[in-house]
Every structure is written in C-alpha cells, then in structure tokens.
C-alpha positions in Angstrom: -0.9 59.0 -57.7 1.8 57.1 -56.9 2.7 58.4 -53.9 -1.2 58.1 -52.6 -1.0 54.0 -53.5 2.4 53.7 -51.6 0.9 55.6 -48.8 -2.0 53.6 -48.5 0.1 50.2 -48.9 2.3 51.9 -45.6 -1.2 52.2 -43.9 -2.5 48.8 -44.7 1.2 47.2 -43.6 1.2 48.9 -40.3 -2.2 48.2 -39.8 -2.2 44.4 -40.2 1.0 44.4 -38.3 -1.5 45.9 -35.5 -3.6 43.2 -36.0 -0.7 41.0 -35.9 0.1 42.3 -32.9 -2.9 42.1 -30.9 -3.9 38.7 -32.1 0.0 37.2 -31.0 -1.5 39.1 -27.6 -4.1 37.8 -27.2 -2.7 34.6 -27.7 -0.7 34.7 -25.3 -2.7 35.5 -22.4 -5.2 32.9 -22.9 -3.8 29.3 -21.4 -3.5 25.8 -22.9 -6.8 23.7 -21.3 -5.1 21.3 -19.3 -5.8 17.8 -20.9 -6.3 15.2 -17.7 -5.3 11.6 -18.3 -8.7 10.1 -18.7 -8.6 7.2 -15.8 -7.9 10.4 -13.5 -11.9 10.4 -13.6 -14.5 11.2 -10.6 -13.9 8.0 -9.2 -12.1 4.7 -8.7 -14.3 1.1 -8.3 -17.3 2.3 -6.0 -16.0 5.1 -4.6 -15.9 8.6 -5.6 -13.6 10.9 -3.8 -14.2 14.3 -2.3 -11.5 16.0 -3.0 -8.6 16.3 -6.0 -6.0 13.3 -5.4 -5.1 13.0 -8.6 -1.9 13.4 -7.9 -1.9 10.7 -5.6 -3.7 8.4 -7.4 -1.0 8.4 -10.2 1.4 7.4 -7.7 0.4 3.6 -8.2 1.7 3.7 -12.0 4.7 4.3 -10.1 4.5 0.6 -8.9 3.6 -0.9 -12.0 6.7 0.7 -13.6 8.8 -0.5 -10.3 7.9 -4.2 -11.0 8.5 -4.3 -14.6 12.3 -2.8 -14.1 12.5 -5.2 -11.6 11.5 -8.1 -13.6 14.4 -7.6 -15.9 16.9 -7.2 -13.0 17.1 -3.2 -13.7 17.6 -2.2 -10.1 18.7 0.8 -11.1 15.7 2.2 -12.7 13.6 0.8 -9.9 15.6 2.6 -7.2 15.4 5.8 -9.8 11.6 5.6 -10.2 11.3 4.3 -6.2 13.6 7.2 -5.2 13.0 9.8 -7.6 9.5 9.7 -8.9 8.4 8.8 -12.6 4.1 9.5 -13.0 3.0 11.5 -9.8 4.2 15.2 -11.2 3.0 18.1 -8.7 2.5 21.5 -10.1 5.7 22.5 -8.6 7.3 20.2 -11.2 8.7 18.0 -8.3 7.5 14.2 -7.9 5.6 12.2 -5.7 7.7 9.6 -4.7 6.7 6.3 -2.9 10.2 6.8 -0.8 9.7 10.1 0.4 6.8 8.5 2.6 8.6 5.1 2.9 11.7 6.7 4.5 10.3 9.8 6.6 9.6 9.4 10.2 6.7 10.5 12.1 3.7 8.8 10.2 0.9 7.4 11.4 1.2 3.7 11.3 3.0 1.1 13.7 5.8 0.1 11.5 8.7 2.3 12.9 7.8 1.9 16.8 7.7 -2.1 15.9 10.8 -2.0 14.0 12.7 0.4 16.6 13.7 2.5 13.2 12.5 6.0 11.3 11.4 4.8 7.8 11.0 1.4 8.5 9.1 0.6 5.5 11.5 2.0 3.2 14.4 0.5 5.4 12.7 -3.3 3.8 12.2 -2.3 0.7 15.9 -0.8 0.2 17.2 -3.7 1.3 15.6 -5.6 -1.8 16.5 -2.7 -4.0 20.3 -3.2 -2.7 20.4 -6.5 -2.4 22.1 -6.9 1.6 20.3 -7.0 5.0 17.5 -9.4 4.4 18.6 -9.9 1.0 22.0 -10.2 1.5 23.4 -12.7 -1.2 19.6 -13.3 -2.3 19.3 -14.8 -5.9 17.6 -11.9 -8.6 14.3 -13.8 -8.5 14.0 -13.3 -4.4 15.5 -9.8 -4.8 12.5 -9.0 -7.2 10.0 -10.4 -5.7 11.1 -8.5 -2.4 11.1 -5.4 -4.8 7.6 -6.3 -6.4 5.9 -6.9 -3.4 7.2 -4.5 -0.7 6.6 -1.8 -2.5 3.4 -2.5 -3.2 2.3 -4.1 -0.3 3.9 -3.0 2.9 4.6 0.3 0.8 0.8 1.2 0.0 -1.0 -0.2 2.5 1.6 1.6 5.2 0.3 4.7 3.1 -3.3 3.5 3.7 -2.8 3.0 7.5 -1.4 6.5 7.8 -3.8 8.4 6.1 -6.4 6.7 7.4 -5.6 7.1 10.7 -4.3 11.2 10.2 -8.5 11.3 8.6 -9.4 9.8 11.9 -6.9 12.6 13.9 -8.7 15.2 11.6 -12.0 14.6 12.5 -10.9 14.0 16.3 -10.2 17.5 15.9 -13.3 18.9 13.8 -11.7 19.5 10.8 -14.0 17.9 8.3 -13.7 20.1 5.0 -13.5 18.1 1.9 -10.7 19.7 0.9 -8.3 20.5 3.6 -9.8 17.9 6.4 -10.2 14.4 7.2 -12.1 13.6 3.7 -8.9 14.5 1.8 -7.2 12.5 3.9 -9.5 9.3 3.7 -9.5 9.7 -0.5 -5.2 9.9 -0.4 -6.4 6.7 1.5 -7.9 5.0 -1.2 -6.2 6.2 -3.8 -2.7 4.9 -2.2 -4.9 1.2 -1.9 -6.9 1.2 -5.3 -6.0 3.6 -7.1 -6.6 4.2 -10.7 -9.5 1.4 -12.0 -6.3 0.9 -14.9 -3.9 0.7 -12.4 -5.5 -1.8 -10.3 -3.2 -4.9 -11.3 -0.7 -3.0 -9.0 -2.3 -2.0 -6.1 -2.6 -4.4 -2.5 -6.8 -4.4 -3.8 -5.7 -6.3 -6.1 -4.2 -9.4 -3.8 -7.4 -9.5 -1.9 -9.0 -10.5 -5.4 -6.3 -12.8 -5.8 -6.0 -14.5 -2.4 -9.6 -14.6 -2.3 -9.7 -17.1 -5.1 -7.2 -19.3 -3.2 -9.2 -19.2 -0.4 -12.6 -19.8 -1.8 -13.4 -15.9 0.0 -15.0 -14.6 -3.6 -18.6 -14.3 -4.5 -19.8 -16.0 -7.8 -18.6 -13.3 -10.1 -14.7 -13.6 -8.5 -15.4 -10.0 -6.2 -13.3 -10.8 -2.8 -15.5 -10.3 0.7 -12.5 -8.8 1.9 -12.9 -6.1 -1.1 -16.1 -5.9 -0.9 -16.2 -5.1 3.1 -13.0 -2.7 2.4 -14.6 -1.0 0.0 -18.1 -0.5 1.5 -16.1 0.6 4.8 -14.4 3.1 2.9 -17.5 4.6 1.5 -19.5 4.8 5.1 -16.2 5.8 6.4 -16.0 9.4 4.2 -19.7 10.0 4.4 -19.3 9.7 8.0 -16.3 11.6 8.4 -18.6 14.6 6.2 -21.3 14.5 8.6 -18.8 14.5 11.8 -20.3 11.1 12.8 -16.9 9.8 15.5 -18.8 6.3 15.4 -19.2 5.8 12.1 -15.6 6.5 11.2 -14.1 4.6 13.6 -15.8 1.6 12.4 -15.4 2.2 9.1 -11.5 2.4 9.9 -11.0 -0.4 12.0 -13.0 -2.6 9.1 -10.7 -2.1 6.6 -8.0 -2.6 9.0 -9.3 -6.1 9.3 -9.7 -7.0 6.1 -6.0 -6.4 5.7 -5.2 -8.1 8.0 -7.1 -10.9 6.6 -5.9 -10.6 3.2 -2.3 -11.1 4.0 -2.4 -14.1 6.8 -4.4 -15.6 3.6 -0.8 -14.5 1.6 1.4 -15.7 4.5 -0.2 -18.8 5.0 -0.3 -19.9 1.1 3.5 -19.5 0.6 4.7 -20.2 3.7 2.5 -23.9 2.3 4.3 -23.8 -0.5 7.6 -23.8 0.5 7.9 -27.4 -0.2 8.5 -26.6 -3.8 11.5 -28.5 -5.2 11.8 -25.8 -8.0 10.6 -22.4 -6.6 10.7 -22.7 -2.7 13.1 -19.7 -2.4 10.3 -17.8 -4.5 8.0 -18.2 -2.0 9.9 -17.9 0.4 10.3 -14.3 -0.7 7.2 -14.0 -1.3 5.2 -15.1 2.1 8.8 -12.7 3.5 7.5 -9.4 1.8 3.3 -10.4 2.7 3.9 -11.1 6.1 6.5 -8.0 6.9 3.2 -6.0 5.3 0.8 -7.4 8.8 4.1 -7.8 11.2 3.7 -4.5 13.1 0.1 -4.9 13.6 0.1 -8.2 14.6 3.1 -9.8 16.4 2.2 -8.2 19.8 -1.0 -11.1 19.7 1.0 -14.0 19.4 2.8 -13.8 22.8 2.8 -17.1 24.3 3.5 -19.4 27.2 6.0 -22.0 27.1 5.9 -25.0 29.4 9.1 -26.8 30.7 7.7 -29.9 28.5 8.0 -27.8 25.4 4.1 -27.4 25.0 2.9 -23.9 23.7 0.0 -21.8 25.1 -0.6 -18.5 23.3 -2.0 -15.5 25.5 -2.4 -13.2 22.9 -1.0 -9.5 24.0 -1.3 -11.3 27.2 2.0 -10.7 29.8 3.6 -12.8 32.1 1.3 -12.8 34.8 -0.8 -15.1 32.6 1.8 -18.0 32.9 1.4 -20.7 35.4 4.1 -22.5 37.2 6.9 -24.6 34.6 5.9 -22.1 32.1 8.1 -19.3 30.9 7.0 -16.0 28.8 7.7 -15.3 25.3 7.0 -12.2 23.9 6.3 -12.2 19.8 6.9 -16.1 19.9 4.8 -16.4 17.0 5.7 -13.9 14.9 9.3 -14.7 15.7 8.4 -18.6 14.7 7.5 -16.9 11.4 10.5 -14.9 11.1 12.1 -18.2 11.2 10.4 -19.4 8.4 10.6 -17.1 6.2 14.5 -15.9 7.2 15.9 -15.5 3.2 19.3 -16.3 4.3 18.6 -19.8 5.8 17.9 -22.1 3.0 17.6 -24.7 5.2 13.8 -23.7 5.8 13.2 -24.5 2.1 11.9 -27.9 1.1 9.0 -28.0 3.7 5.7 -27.0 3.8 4.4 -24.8 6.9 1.4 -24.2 8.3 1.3 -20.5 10.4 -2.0 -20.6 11.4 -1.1 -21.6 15.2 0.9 -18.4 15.2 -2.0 -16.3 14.1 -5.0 -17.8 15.8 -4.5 -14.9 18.8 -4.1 -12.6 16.4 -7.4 -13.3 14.4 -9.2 -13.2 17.7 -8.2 -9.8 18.5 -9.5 -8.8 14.8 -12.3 -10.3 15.5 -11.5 -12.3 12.2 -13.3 -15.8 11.8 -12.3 -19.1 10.0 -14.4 -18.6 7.6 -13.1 -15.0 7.1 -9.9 -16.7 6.2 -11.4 -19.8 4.3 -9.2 -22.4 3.1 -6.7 -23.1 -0.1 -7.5 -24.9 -2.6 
C-alpha cells in the first residue's frame, strides 16, 4: 500500500513538472504586445500619414528636451541628447539623432552649397552648443537661445526641405509606394515639421502660430494662414504624390516652401525691431540670428543689388551685373549681408537700435511670390 501511494505521488510530481514545463514553454514563445506611446497615433493635426514614422515623429521630444537643458545652462546634456539621441529608439537599439542629419553631407536642401561647408546646419548649431564661432564669448542667454532655436528651426525645417524634396526625387522617378516611396518620404516630412500633436510647442509649426499673432496673419480662432496653407499643401501634396500626379506635388512643395519662408522674415523682421531693447537687445539679437540663418540659404541669392556712386541702392533680385547701369557697381547678397551685419553676435555695437529688414527682403518676397499682406504687420 505504501509503496502504490508513493508511486502515484512520483507520477503526479513528474507530471505537473510536465505541465510545468510546457506552460514555462509556451510562455516563452509567445511575445510581450508592444505598448505604443499613445500620441504616436494615426495622425498629427490634419494629416494622417501613410506610412510608419513613428520613429521620426519622436524625434521632436528630442528638441523639447534640448531646450529645457539648455535653459539651465546644461550644455552638456544638450550636446548628449543633440549628439547622441534620447526619445527616437530604432529597433536596432541605436537612436535617431537630430546631428546625424545636421552634420552629414549630401542632403537635399541648399544650406551646405550656400555655406560652402558639409553639415552646415549642424556646423551653426554646434557653434551655440560650444560656445565659439558665432558665439564666441556669447553671454549663456544668447548661447541658449542659439541652442533653442537652431535646433529647432534651421534644424527641422532643413529636415523638412530635404525630405520633401527626396519625395519630390521619388516620384520624379516613379517610385510612389507608401512605404518605400515618395509618401514615406513626404510623412518623415511632416513629422520632422509637426510632429507629435503633444510635441507641438517644439516644432517650427509652432512659430508660424506664434508669428502669426504678431503679425495679425491668424484667423479668429488664433490658426496661422501660413499653417493653414502648409498644412493643406501637405495633404494635396501626399495624395498627389499616391496618384503619381508631377503637378500636384510640385505645387504642393513649393507652397510650403513659401510659407516658410514667410514665417521667418515675419521672425527676422520682429527681432531685428526689437533690438532697441535697453534690457534684452542681445536676446534678440540672438534670436532674429538663429530665425534668419533658418531662410539664409534660400533667400540671399534675391537680394543682389546695384549700388550707385551716390550711395543709392537698387535691388535686382538674383539679377547679375549686366542689370547695372553706368556709376553703379554690383553686389552680390548685399541684402542678406546687410542682415548679417545686424544680427553679427560679436558686435554689440548693433544693439540699442531698432531695424527694419524689409528693404532687404522685398526681392526676395517677389520671387516667392509672397504678398504684403502675406507678411502682415506687428503689432
């Protein structure tokens, strides 16, 4: 008898460590559900994406978490997360990084061909994280304002440019798929300019809000025309990209191209104004800096000009010097380099006045086809 009941109690041990066993297996080869951050959802303002950029759209916490180090004068952990990556995990483990596009060569925007340097973009906003070149001997409020807003304005919207413009090269080419194509390429777009609807606050969409309510460019419930066009061109733009339509994407592109460039000569031409500040003139001084190196390379070659022996100023847009008469001498960039003046952080002795830019931009606006009462005026 007793050896039957310890028999049977050997059975029923082996057989629940079976059990055991097969249970621990099966556990094992079923995966953990993948829990996805819940503003990574279908899509961000009025436009839904295509294709999966989540991992680009996570990128713009990135910026948010760049400003607030540099708000307390940490430029360490802003070069770490600038450099390094914090939010934007791939499945390789590795990080999106905004400085692994800032600083690479090759992309598809005019910054590096204006600047006569690879990385151009990340060349400014180093200098801010370092603290020489432009900055050199800066105070820590123009250093993070540099920080604040190159990133996230020359930064992103160099991002936009160049996907926008490798969707364009896509479709050239007839590669349209959702996926793989010139839609994937036009959502990186967006996501690199919007972003998540939480991250918003840190995205260059958000300074068209803003500079639209200095400018009196907003409709009655504070949405920006220049949003408002962007993101409407955005939306044609990827349908028409999907149905192959050259036309339609073209426009759509060259739309929200002017609406940047209408967003920041609002920017440059409110703190270049304000420079007469007897408290925060360096400030803005930094700040119209960072906004206007954001529309530099995609407008200086409009604001050639003619100068007369009597010092009078004629601007020729991209015009050459065939369109000078006699007594009158060429300048190429004279109004961009006027503004370089300006806003040079290293002379102080351009603080204490109050500029008006818009000469220097007037050939530029024309070329946009870009209207005075695109721009508005400050309140």
């Amino acid at each position: 008898m007793t050896k039957t009941i310890r028999a049977l109690a050997l059975t029923l041990t082996l057989l629940l460590a079976s059990l055991a066993g097969c249970v621990a297996e099966d556990d094992s080869t079923t995966p953990a559900e993948e829990v996805k951050p819940e503003f990574l959802d279908a899509s961000d303002a009025g436009y839904t994406y295509a294709s999966d950029v989540d991992n680009h759209r996570s990128l713009m916490l990135d910026l948010c978490d760049i400003k607030t180090a540099a708000s307390e004068s940490d430029w360490d952990t802003a070069t770490q997360i600038y450099m390094n990556g914090k939010n934007a995990q791939k499945d390789d483990g590795s990080f999106r990084t905004l400085a692994g596009f800032a600083a690479a060569s090759g992309k598809n925007h005019n910054y590096d061909a204006y600047y006569g340097m690879d990385g151009a973009i990340g060349g400014h906003i180093m200098q801010a994280l370092n603290g020489d070149g432009d900055f050199a001997g800066t105070s820590d409020t123009v250093r993070y304002q540099g920080i604040a807003k190159l990133t996230a304005n020359m930064g992103m919207v160099g991002y936009t440019i160049h996907e926008i413009n490798a969707a364009v090269a896509k479709a050239d080419a007839g590669n349209i798929d959702d996926d793989t194509g010139a839609p994937h390429n036009w959502d990186e777009g967006w996501a690199f300019f919007h972003g998540p609807d939480e991250h918003y606050g840190c995205s260059p969409a958000k300074v068209m809000e803003k500079r639209a309510a200095d400018f009196g460019t907003a409709d009655a419930d504070g949405v920006a025309a220049t949003f408002k066009a962007t993101e409407q061109a955005m939306v044609d733009g990827l349908a028409a990209l999907q149905a192959g339509d050259e036309a339609g994407y073209d426009a759509a592109a060259e739309t929200v191209m002017k609406n940047i460039i209408i967003t920041y000569s609002q920017a440059t031409l409110k703190y270049t104004s304000k420079m007469d500040s007897t408290d925060s003139a360096e400030k803005y001084q930094a700040e119209g800096y960072a906004f206007w190196k954001t529309m530099e390379a995609y407008s200086a070659e409009h604001t050639n000009a003619c100068i007369n022996a009597d010092g009078n100023v004629t601007y020729v847009g991209n015009g050459d010097a065939t369109t000078c008469g006699e007594n009158e001498s060429f300048d190429a960039h004279y109004g961009a380099d006027k503004i370089n003046e300006i806003l040079n952080l290293s002379d102080a002795s351009m603080q204490g006045t109050s500029y008006d830019v818009a000469p220097h931009l007037e050939m530029v606006w024309a070329h946009y086809g870009i209207t005075e009462a695109d721009i508005g005026s400050m309140a």
